[in-house]
C-alpha positions as CSV (number, residue, x, y, z in Angstrom):
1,X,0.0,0.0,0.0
2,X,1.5,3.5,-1.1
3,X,1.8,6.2,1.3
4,X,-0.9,8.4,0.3
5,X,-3.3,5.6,0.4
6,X,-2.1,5.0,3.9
7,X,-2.6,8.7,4.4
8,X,-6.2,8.0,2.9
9,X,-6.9,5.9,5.7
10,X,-6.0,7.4,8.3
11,X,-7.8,10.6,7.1
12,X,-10.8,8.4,7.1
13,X,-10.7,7.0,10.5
14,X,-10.5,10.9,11.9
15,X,-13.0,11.9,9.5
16,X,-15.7,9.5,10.9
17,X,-15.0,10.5,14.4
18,X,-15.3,14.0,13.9
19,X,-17.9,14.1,11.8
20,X,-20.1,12.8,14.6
21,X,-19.9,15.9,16.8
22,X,-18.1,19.0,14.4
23,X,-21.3,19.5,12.3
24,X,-23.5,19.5,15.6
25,X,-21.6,21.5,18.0
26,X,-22.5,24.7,17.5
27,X,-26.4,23.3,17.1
28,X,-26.0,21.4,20.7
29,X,-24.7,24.2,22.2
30,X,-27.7,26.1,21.4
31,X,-30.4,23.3,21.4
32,X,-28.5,21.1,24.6
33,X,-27.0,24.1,26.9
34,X,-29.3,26.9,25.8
35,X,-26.4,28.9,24.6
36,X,-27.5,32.1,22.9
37,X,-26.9,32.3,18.9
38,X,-24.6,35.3,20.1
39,X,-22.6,34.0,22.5
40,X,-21.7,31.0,19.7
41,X,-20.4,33.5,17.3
42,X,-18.0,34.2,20.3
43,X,-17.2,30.5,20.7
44,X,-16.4,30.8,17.1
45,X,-14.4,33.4,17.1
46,X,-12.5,31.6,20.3
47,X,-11.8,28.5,17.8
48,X,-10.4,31.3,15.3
49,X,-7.9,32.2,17.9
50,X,-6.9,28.6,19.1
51,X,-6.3,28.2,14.8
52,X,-4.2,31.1,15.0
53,X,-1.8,29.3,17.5
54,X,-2.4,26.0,16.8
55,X,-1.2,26.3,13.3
56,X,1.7,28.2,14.0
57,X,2.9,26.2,16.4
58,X,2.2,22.7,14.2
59,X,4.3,24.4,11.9
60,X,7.3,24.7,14.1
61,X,6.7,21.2,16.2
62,X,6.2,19.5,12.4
63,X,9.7,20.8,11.2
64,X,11.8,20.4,14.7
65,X,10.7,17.1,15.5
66,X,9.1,15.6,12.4
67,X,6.0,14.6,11.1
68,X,5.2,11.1,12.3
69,X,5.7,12.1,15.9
70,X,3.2,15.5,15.3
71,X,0.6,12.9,14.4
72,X,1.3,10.5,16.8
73,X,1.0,13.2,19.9
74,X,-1.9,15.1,18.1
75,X,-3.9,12.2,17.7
76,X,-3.7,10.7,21.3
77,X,-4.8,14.6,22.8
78,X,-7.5,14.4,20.2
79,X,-9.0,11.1,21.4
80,X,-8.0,12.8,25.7
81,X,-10.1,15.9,25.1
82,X,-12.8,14.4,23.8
83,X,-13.2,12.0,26.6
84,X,-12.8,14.7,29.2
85,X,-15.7,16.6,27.7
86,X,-17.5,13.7,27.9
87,X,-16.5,13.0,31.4
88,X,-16.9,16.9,32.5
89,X,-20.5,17.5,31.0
90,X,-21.0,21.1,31.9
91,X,-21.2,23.7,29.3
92,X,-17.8,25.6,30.3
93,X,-15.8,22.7,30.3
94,X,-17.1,21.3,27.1
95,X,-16.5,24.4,25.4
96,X,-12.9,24.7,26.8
97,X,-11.7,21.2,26.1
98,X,-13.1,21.6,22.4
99,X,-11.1,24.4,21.7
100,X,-8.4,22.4,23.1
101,X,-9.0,19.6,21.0
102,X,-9.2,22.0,17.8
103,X,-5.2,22.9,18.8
104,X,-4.5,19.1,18.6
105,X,-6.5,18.6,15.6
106,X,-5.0,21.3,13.4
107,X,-1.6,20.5,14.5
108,X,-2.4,17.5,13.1
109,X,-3.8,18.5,10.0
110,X,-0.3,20.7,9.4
111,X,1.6,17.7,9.9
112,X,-0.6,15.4,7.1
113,X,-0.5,18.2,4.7
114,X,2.8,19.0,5.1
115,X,3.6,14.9,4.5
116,X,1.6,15.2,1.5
117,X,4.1,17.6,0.0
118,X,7.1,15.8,1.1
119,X,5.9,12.6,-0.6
120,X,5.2,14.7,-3.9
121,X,8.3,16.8,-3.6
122,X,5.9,19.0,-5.3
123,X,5.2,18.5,-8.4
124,X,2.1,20.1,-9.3
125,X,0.2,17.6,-11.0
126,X,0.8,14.8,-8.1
127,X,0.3,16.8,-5.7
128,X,-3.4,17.2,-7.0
129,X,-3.7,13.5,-7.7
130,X,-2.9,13.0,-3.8
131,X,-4.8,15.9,-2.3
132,X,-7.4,14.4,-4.0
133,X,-6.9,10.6,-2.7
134,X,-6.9,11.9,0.9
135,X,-10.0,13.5,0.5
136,X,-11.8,10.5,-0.5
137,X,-10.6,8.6,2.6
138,X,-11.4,11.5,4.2
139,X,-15.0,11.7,2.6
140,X,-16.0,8.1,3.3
141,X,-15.2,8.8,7.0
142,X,-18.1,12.2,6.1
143,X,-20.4,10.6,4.4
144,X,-21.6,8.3,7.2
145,X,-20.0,10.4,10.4
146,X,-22.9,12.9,10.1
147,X,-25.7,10.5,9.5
148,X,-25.0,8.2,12.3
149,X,-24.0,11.4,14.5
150,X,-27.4,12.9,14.1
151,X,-29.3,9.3,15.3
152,X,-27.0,9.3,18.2
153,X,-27.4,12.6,18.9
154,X,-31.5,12.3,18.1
155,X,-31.7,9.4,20.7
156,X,-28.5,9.6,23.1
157,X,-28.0,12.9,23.3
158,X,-24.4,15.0,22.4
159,X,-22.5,13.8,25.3
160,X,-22.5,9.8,24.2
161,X,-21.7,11.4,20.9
162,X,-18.4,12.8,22.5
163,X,-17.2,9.7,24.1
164,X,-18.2,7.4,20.8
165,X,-16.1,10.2,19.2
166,X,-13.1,10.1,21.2
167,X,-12.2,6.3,20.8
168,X,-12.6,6.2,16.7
169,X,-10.0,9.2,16.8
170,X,-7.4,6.2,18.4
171,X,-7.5,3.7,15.1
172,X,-5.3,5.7,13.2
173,X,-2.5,5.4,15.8
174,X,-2.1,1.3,14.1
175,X,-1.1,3.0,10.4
176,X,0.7,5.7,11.2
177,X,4.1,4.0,12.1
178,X,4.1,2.9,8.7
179,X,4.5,6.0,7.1
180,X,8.1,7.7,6.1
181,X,9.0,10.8,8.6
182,X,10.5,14.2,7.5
183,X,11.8,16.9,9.3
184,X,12.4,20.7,8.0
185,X,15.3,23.4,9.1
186,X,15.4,24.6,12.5
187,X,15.5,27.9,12.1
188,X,13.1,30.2,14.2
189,X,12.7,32.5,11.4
190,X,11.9,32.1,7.8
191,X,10.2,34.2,4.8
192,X,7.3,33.7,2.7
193,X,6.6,33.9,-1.1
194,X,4.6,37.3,-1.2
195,X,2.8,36.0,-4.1
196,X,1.6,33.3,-2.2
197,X,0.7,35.9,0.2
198,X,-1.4,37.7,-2.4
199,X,-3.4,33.6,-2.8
200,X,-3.9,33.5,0.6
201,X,-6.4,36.8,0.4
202,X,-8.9,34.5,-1.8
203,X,-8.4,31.4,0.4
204,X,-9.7,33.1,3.1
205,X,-12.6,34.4,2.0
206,X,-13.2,30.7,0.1
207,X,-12.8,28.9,3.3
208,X,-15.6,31.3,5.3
209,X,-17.5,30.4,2.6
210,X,-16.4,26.6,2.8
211,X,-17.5,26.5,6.3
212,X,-21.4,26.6,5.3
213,X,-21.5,23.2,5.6
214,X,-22.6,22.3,9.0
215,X,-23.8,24.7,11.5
216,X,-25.2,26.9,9.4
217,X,-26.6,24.9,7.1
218,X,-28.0,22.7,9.6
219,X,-29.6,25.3,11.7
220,X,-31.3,26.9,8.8
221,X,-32.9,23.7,7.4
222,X,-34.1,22.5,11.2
223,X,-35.3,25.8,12.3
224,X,-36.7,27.4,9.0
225,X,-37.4,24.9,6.3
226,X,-38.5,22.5,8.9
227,X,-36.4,19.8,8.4
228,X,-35.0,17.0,10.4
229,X,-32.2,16.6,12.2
230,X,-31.4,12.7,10.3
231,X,-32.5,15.0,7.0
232,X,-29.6,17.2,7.2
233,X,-27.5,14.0,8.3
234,X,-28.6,12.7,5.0
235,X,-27.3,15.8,3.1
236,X,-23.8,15.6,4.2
237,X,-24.2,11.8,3.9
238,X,-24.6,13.0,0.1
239,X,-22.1,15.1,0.3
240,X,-19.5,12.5,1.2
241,X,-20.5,9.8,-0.7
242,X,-20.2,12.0,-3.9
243,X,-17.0,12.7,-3.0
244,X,-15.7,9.2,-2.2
245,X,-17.0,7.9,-5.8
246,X,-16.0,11.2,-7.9
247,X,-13.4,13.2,-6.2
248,X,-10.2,11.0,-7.4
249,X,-11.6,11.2,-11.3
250,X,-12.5,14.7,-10.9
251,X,-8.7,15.4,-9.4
252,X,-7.0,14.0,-12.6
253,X,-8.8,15.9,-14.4
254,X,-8.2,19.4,-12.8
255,X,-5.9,22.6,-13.5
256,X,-5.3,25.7,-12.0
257,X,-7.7,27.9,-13.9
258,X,-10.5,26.0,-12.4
259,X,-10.6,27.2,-9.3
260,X,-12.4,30.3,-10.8
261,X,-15.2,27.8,-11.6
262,X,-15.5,25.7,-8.6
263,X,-15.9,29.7,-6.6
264,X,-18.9,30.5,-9.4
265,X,-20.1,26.9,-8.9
266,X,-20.1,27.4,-4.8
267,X,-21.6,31.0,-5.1
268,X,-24.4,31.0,-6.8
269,X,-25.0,27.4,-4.6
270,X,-24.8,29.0,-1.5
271,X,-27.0,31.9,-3.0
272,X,-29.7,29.5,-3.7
273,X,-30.3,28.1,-0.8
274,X,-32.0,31.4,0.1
275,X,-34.8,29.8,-2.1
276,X,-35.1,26.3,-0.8
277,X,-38.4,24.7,0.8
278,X,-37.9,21.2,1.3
279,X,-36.0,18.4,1.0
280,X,-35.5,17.5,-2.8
281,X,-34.3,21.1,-3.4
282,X,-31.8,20.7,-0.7
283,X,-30.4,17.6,-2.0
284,X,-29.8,19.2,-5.5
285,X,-28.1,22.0,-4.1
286,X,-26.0,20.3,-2.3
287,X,-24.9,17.7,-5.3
288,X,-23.8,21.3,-6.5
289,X,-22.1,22.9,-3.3
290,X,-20.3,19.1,-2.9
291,X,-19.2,19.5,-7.0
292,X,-17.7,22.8,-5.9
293,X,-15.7,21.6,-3.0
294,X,-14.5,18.4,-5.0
295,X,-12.9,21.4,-7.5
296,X,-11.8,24.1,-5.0
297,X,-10.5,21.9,-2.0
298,X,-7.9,19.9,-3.8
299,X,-6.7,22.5,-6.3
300,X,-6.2,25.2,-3.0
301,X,-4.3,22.6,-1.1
302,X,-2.1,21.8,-3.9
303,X,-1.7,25.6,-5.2
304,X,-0.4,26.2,-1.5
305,X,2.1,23.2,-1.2
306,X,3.4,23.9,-4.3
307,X,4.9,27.3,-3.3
308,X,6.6,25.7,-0.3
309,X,10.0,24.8,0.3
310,X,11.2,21.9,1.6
311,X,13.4,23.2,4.4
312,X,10.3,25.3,5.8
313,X,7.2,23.1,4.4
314,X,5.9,22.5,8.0
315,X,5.8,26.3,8.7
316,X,4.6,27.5,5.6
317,X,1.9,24.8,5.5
318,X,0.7,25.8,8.8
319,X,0.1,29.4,7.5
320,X,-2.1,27.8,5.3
321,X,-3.5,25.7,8.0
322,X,-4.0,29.0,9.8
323,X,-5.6,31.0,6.9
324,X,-8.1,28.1,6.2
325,X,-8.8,27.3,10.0
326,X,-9.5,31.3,10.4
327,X,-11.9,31.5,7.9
328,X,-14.0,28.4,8.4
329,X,-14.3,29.9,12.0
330,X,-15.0,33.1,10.7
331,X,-17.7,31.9,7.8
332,X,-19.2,30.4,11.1
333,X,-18.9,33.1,13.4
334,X,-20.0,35.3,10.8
335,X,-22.9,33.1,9.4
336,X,-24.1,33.0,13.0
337,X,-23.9,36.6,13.5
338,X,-26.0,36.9,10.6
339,X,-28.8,34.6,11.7
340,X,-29.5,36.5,14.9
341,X,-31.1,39.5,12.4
342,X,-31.8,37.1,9.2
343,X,-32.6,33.7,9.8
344,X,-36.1,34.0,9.0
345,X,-35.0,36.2,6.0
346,X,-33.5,33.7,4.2
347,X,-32.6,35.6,0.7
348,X,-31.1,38.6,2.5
349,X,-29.1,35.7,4.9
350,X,-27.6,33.6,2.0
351,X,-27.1,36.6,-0.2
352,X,-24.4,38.0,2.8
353,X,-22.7,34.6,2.8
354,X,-22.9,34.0,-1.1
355,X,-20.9,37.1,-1.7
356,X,-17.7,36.2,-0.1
357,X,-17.2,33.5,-3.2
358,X,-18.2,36.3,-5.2
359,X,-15.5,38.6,-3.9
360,X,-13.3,35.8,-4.1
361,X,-13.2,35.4,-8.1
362,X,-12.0,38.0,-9.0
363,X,-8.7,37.8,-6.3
364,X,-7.9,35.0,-7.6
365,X,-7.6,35.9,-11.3
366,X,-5.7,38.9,-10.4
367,X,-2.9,36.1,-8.8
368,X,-3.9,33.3,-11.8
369,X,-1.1,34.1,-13.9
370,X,1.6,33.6,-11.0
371,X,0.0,30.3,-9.7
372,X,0.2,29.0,-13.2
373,X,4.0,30.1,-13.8
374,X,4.6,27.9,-10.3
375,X,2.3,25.0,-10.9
């Protein structure tokens, strides 16, 4: 078995256990500890800040002392926090030890990136092809996480969802031993590209749109069109299986210029939804925001490891990390924010979050050009 495939794996494995809880959080905050829609756009923006740090410091710890033990160490908090929120069921402490599972969890996510690009040494072309692998492990983990997490959260409530949680994140300590390890320079400072700068501008405002999929999504279609909790479990069940059955023929097929398309394809998705009313609908639209993310993801991750260099990969990656983690937590903090004035004004609500893939079109174009001379 190659190394990405092993990567695959692994990537499923942590995909299925936190898929269980991440797309209910923010709901169970609000629906299990009565948590006002305002004061989760604050725990939002707290799991903005624990990204800021988290990723930098991956960065650093993935370099200095390589990747394998990153993974080994992030994985075993992962699986510790969860079981202490579990353990210490009172809305404080949940909250606390979820941010502190988001630090290990991104530090991991820097250190199976970075990997990725070490494997590759890379080349463009590969790197997409592998990007691409990963996510369908990491998809088939999605596309019955969600599903199974909204019965057991229906009928046993969020805090058996935590414990169930924090055992599947300890499977992928049996494959990760079997993977080559790669360290980076030491040095405690280091530049970076200002083009890729100027990419990171557009990822940001991509990955607040990105981060659609799950709160916000799922408190719109429970509380306004009416739907069920296992119907909106079913929708990311969609998503993932579509991803798990198209996302490595779609990858082979992908260049750079088409991450213009995969924004148009997300925005005017995410704009629609302001005009859904049941369940079909929803299921369309989200064959279309899921065809989107099988173009954009891939292509961003690969557009980013290609302007790394190897003696910094681990540092540079975790900007990246950063950037990405920021603005899903943003897109949801924001997306919340929203809702407190528009969530029973749907076309005014999706038309706020639409834009930022609007605005992101034409960012990218104005850095196309460079990204094509690197890839």
């Amino acid at each position: 078995m190659n190394n990405v495939n092993k990567l695959a794996i692994i990537g499923a494995f942590r995909a299925f256990g936190g898929s269980l809880i991440w797309p209910f959080t923010g709901y169970a905050l609000f629906t299990v500890f009565r948590i006002p829609l305002s004061f989760i756009a604050i725990y939002y923006a707290l799991q903005a800040l624990v990204s800021v740090l988290s990723y930098v410091v991956g960065g650093y710890v993935v370099d200095f002392i390589g990747r394998l033990k990153t993974m080994m160490m992030s994985i075993i908090s992962s699986s510790l926090f969860l079981f202490l929120s579990y353990f210490f069921f009172h809305p404080l402490l949940v909250v606390i030890f979820l941010l502190l599972q988001s630090f290990s969890n991104n530090v991991y996510n820097v250190a199976n990136t970075t990997l990725v690009g070490d494997i590759n040494k890379g080349e463009f072309k590969k790197l997409v092809v592998s990007f691409s692998r990963v996510r369908v492990g990491i998809n088939a983990g999605w596309a019955f996480g969600p599903l199974l997490g909204s019965i057991i959260f229906q009928y046993e409530g969020f805090r058996m969802l935590l414990l169930i949680s924090s055992f599947i994140l300890l499977t992928p300590l049996i494959f990760v031993n079997s993977l080559p390890d790669f360290r980076g320079g030491r040095k405690l400072l280091f530049t970076v590209h200002r083009e890729f700068i100027k990419f990171l501008i557009p990822t940001f405002l991509t990955f607040m749109l990105m981060s659609q999929l799950g709160f916000s999504l799922l408190t719109f279609y429970t509380e306004v069109v009416k739907l069920s909790v296992e119907d909106v479990g079913l929708l990311f069940m969609v998503n993932g299986v579509l991803i798990v059955f198209l996302q490595d023929f779609i990858g082979r097929h992908l260049k750079i210029r088409h991450i213009i398309l995969g924004m148009l394809i997300y925005s005017i998705s995410y704009f629609v939804v302001g005009f859904i009313t049941n369940f079909l609908f929803a299921i369309i639209d989200v064959i279309f925001i899921t065809i989107a993310e099988m173009i954009v993801s891939p292509l961003s991750q690969a557009i980013a490891s290609s302007f790394t260099k190897d003696e910094q990969r681990g540092r540079e990656i975790g900007i990246y990390g950063m950037v990405t983690a920021i603005g899903r937590l943003v897109g949801s903090s924001y997306a919340s924010y929203l809702m407190s004035f528009f969530l029973f004004s749907p076309l005014y609500l999706w038309a706020l979050i639409s834009i930022l893939g609007f605005l992101s079109i034409p960012l990218y174009l104005l850095s196309i050009k460079r990204i094509e001379t690197n890839g």
